[in-house]
BATORPA-765100 format. One record per residue (C-alpha): x, y, z. Coordinates in steps of 0.05 Angstrom, whole numbers, plus 5000, padded with zeros to 4 digits. Layout:
XYZ/...
***
This chain:
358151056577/361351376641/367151116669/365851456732/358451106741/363450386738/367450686798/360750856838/357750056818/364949796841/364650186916/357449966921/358949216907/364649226953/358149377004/354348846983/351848447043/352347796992/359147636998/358947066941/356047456898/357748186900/352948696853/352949476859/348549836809/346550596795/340550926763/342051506726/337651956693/340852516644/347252686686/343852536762/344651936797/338251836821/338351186863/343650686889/342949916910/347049246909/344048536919/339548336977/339547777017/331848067037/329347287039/320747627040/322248286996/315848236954/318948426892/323947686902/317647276898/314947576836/320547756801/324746916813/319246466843/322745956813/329846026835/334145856898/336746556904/334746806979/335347546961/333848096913/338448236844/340948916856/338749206784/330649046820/332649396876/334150036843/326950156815/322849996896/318550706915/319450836835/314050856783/315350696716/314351436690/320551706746/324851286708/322951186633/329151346591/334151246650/340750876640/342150266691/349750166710/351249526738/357749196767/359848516794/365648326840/368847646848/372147496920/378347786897/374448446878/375748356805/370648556755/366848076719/360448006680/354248276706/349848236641/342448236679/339247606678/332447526634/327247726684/330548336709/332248526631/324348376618/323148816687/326949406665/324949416596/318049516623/320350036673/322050476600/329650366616/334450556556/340750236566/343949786606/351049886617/355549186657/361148936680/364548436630/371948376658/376648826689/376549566650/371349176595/364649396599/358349206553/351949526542/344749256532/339349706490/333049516511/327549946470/
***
């Protein structure tokens, strides 16, 4: 685990255009960053209605966001990094929710690294 990546998910939450709840996540492959993304509040993004057609949430969780224009073979064995922001912009726990651990797992993603509390981080295997 990178500290560095946790810096990169904390500036992109602080962009998040979800100001309740605040995501910033990173996909990186080897040593590359190769895609950025926080939340959505995208109320039609395809992806939303397949991924939570049960829930009230209007927008898109940013760790679905990262894979859209990707196939599963551009990212298989790429680590997800994934951050979450309270309104006073301290960390707290960002531990992906079922559907998108189910979505990544089949996506071929290692690890999932997230946000517990402030400086505490967890990770998620998913193989």
């Amino acid at each position: 685990m990178k500290l560095r990546y946790f810096e990169i998910t904390e500036a992109l939450a602080l962009t998040s255009p979800n100001k309740s709840f605040r995501f910033g996540a990173i996909l990186v492959r080897g040593n590359n960053i190769i895609n950025k993304s926080t939340n959505q509040d995208e109320k039609t993004h395809p992806l939303k209605a397949e991924m939570y057609p049960n829930r009230s949430y209007k927008g898109l969780h940013a760790e679905i966001a990262l894979f859209c224009g990707f196939r599963n073979y551009d990212v298989k064995f790429s680590d997800v990094y994934v951050t979450r922001l309270l309104a006073n912009n301290v960390e707290t726990l960002a531990r992906p929710c079922s559907q998108c651990e189910n979505y990544m797992k089949n996506m071929g993603i290692s690890r999932v690294f997230y946000s517990i509390a402030e400086n505490e981080y967890g990770c998620l295997r998913l193989k």
